[in-house]
KOLTORSE-140066 format. One record per residue (C-alpha): residue in three letters; x, y, z. Coordinates in nm, 4 decimals. Layout:
// residues N
["Ala"; [X; Y; Z]]
...
***
This chain:
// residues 221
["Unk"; [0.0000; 0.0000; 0.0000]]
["Unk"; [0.1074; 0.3002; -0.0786]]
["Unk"; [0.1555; 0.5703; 0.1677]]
["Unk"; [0.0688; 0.9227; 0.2617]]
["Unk"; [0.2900; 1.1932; 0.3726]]
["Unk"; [0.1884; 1.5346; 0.4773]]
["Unk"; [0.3253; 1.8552; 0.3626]]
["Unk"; [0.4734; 2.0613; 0.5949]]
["Unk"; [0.6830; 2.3552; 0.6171]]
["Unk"; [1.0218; 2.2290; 0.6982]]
["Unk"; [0.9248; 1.8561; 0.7359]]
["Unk"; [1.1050; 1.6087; 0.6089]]
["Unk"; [1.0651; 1.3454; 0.3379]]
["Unk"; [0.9930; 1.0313; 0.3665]]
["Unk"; [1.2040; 0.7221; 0.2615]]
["Unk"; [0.9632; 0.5338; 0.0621]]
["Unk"; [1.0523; 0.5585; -0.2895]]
["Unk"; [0.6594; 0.6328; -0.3897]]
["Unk"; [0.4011; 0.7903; -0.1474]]
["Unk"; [0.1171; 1.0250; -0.1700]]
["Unk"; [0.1643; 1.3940; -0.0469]]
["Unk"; [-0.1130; 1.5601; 0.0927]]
["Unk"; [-0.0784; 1.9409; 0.0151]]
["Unk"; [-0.2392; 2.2869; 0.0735]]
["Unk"; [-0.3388; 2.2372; -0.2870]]
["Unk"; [-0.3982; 1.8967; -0.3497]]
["Unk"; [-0.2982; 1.5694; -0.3604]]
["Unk"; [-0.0201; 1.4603; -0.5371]]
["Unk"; [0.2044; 1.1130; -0.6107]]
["Unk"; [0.5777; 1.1491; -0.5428]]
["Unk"; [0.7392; 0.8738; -0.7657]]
["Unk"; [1.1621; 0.8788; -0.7031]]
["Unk"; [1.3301; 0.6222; -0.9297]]
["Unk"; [1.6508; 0.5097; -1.0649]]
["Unk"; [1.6006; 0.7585; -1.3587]]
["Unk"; [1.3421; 1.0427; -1.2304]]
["Unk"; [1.1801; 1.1970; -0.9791]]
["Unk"; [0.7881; 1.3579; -1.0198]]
["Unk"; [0.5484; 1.4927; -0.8524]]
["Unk"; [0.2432; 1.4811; -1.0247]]
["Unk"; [-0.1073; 1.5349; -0.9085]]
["Unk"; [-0.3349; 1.2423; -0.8088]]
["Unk"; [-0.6991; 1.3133; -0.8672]]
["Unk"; [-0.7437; 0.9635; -0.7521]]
["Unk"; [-0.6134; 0.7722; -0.5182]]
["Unk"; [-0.7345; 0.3432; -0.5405]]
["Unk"; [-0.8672; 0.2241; -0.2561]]
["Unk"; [-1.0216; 0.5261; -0.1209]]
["Unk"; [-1.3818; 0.5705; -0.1019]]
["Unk"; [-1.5224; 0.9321; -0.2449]]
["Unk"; [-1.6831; 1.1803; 0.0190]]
["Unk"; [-1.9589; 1.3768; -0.0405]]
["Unk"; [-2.0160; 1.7121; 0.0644]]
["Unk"; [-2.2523; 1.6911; 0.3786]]
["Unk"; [-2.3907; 1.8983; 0.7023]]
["Unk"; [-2.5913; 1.7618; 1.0074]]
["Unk"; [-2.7277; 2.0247; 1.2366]]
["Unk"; [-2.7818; 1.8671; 1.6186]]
["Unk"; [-3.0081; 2.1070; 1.7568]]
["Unk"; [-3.3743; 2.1463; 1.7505]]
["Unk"; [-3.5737; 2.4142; 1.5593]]
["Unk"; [-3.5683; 2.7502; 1.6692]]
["Unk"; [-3.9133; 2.8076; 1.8356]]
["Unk"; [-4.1923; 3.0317; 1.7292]]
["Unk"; [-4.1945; 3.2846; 1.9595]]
["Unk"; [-3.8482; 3.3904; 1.9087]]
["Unk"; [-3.8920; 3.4597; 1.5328]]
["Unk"; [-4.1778; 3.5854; 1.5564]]
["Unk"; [-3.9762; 3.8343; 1.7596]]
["Unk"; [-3.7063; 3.8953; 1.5244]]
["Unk"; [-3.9452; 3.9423; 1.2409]]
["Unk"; [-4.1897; 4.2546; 1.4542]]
["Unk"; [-3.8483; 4.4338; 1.5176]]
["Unk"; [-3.7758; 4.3559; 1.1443]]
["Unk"; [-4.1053; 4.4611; 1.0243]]
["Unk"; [-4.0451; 4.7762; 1.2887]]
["Unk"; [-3.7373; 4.8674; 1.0779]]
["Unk"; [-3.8949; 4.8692; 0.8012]]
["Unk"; [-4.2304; 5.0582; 0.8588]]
["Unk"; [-4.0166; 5.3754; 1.0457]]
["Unk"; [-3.7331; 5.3981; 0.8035]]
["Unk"; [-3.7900; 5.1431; 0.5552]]
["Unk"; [-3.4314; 4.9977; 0.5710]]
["Unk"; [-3.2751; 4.6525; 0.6684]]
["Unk"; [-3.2052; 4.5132; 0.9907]]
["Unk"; [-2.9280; 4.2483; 1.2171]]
["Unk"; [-2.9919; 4.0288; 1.4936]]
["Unk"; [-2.8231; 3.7882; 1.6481]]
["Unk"; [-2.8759; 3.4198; 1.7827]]
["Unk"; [-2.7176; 3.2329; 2.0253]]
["Unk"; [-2.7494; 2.8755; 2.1459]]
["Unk"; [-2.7295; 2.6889; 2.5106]]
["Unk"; [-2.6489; 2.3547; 2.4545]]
["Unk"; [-2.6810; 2.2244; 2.7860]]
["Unk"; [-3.0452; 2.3791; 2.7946]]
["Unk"; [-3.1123; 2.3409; 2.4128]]
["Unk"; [-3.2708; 2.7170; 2.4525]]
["Unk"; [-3.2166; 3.0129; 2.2158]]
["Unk"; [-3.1579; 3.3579; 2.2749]]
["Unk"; [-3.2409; 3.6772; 2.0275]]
["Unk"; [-2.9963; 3.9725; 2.0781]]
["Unk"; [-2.9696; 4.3115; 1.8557]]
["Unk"; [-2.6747; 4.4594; 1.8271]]
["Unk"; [-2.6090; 4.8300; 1.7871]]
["Unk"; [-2.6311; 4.9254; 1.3861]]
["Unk"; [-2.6608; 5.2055; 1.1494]]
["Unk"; [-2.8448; 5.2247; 0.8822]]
["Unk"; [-2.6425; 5.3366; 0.5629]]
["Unk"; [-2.6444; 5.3956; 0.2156]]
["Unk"; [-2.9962; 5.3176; 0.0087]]
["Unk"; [-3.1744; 5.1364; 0.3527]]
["Unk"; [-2.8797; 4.9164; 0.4214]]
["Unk"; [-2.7314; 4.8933; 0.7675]]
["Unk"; [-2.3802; 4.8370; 0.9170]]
["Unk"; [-2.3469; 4.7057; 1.2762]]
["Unk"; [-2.1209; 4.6091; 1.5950]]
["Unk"; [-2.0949; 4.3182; 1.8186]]
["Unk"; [-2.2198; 4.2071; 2.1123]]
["Unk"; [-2.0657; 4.0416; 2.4278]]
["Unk"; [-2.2306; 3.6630; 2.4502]]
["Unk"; [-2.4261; 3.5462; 2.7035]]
["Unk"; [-2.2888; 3.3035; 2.9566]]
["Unk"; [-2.3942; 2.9369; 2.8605]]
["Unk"; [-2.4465; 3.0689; 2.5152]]
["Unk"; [-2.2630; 2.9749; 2.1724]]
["Unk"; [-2.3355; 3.2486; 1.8482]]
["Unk"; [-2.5652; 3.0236; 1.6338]]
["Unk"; [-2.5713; 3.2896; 1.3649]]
["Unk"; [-2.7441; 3.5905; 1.2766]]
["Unk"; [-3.0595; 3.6796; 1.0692]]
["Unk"; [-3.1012; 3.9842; 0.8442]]
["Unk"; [-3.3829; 4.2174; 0.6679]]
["Unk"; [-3.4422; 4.2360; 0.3054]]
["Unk"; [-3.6818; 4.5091; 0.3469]]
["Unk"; [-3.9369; 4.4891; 0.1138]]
["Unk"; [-3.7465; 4.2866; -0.1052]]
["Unk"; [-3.7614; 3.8871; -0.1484]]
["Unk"; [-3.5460; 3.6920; 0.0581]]
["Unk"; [-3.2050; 3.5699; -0.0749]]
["Unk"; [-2.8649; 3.5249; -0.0477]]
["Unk"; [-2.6388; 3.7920; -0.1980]]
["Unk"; [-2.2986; 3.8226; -0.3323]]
["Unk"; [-2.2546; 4.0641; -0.0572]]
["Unk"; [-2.3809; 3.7879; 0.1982]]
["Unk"; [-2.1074; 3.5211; 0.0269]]
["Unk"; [-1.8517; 3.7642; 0.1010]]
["Unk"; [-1.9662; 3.8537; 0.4431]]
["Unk"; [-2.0483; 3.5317; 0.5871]]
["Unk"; [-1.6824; 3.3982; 0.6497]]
["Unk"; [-1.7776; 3.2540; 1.0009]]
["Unk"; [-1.9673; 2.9518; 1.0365]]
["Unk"; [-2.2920; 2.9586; 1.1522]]
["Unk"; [-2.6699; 2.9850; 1.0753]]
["Unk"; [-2.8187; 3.2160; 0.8273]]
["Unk"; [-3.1506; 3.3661; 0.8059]]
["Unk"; [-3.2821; 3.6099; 0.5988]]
["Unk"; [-3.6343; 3.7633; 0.6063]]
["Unk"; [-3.7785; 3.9563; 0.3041]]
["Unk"; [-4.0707; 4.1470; 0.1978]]
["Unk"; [-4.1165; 4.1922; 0.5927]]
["Unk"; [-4.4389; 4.4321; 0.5017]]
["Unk"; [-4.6106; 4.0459; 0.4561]]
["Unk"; [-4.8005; 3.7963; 0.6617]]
["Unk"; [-4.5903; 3.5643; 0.6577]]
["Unk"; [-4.2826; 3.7626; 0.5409]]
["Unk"; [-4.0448; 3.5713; 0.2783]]
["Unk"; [-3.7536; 3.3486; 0.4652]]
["Unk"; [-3.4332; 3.2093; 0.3374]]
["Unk"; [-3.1969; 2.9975; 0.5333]]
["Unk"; [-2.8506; 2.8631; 0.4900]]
["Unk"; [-2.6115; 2.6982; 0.7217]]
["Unk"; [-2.1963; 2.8429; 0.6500]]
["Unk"; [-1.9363; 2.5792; 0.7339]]
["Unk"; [-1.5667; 2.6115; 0.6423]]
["Unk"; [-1.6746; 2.8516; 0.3515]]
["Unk"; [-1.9362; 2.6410; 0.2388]]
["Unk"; [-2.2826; 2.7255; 0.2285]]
["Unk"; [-2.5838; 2.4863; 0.2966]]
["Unk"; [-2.8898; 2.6033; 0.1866]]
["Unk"; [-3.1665; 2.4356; 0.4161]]
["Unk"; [-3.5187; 2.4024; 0.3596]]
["Unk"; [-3.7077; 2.6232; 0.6488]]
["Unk"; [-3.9195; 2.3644; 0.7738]]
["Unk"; [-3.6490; 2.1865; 0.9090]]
["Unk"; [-3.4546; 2.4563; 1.1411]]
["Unk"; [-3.7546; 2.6648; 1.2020]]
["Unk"; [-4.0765; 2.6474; 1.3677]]
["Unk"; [-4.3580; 2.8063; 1.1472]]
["Unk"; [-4.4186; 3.1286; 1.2182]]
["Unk"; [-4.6496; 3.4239; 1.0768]]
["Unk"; [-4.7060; 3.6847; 1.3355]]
["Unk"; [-4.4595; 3.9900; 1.4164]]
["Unk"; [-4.4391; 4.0394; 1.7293]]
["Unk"; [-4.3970; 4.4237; 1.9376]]
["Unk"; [-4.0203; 4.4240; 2.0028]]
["Unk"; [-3.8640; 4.5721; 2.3052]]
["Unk"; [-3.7901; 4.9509; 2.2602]]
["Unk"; [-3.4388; 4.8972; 2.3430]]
["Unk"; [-3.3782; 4.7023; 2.0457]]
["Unk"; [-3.5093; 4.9935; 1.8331]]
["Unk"; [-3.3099; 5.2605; 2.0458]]
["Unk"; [-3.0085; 5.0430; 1.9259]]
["Unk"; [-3.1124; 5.1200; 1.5467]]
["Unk"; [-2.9081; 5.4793; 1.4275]]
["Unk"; [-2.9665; 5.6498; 1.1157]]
["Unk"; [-2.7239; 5.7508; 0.8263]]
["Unk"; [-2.7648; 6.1341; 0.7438]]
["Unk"; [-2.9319; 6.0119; 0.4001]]
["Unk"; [-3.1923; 5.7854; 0.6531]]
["Unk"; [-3.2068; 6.0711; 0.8452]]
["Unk"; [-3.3528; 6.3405; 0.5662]]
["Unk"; [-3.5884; 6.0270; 0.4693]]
["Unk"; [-3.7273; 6.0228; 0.8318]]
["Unk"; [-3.7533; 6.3995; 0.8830]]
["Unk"; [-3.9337; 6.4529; 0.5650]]
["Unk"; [-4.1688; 6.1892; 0.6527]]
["Unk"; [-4.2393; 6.3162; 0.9894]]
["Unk"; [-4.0536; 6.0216; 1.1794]]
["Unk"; [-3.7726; 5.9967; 1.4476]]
["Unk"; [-3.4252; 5.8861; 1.3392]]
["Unk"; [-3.2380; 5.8323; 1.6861]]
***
């Protein structure tokens, strides 16, 4: 059987005459003879089964009442500035319990919205985070593929002015993104609930999201 070897910075080489070397970029067959030696890429390697790109959540669905949480402070967002909005999720695994949490954020350029962090809670892993599209369907950007580099959940609610609102969700591992079918993280949900005032005391305004809300006869904290 042939052997593997990996690749590393200042390691050294192995003394079988043939071996597979698993690289940052591949893996390749290393093949030193009486009159050569290659190093040539492997696409296959005999013997070895093929793996399949694959993601099993262990945690149950994210109840009602929380979403229907997240989407009244969306939906608030949206009716007093018409712009997009953040939250955050976190999970308790020794409780299997969730927690919603809204972190400070602006809203910028053409209803879009920039926004900080938050300390966690004690007992509490960052699931993920859920966004606004506004009044626009739910989806997942280029700007989302570009901003999601952590792993985690990913929820996005669109057309927020609706009963029920739009809802996309993806899981991010290592880069990759899992697109799951709602059913199966979430618990059905239709109703927006009143969020607390301090989440929407947490929501700033952009001087262009400013003019909007002056002219329209509307705070813009």
């Amino acid at each position: 059987m042939i052997p593997f070897h990996g690749c590393y910075p200042g390691g050294a080489e192995p003394s079988a005459p043939i071996y597979y070397l698993v690289a940052a970029n591949g893996v390749f067959l290393v093949d030193r003879s009486l009159l050569f030696t290659s190093v040539t890429p492997a696409p296959r390697v005999p013997g070895l089964a093929r793996a399949d790109v694959s993601l099993q959540l262990s945690l149950p669905r994210i109840p009602r009442q929380l979403l229907e949480r997240m989407y009244g402070f969306f939906r608030a967002v949206y009716e007093t500035w018409q712009g997009e909005a953040v939250a955050f999720i976190y999970y308790a695994p020794a409780s299997r319990t969730f927690r919603l949490a809204v972190p400070p954020q602006t809203l910028a350029h053409a209803g879009h919205v920039t926004y900080g962090h938050l300390s966690r809670p004690d007992g509490f892993i960052k699931l993920g985070d859920a966004h606004s599209h506004a009044a626009f369907p739910a989806f997942f950007s280029g700007t989302d593929d570009r901003d999601d580099a952590q792993d985690g959940l990913r929820i996005v609610l669109g057309r927020v002015h609706r009963r029920p609102p739009d809802v996309s969700v993806s899981f991010v591992a290592h880069a990759t993104r899992f697109l799951l079918r709602p059913q199966d993280i979430l618990e059905d949900f239709s109703t927006p609930l009143t969020p607390p005032r301090k989440w929407l005391e947490r929501v700033t305004c952009g001087t262009e999201e400013m003019d909007r809300a002056r002219a329209n006869g509307r705070a813009c904290s």
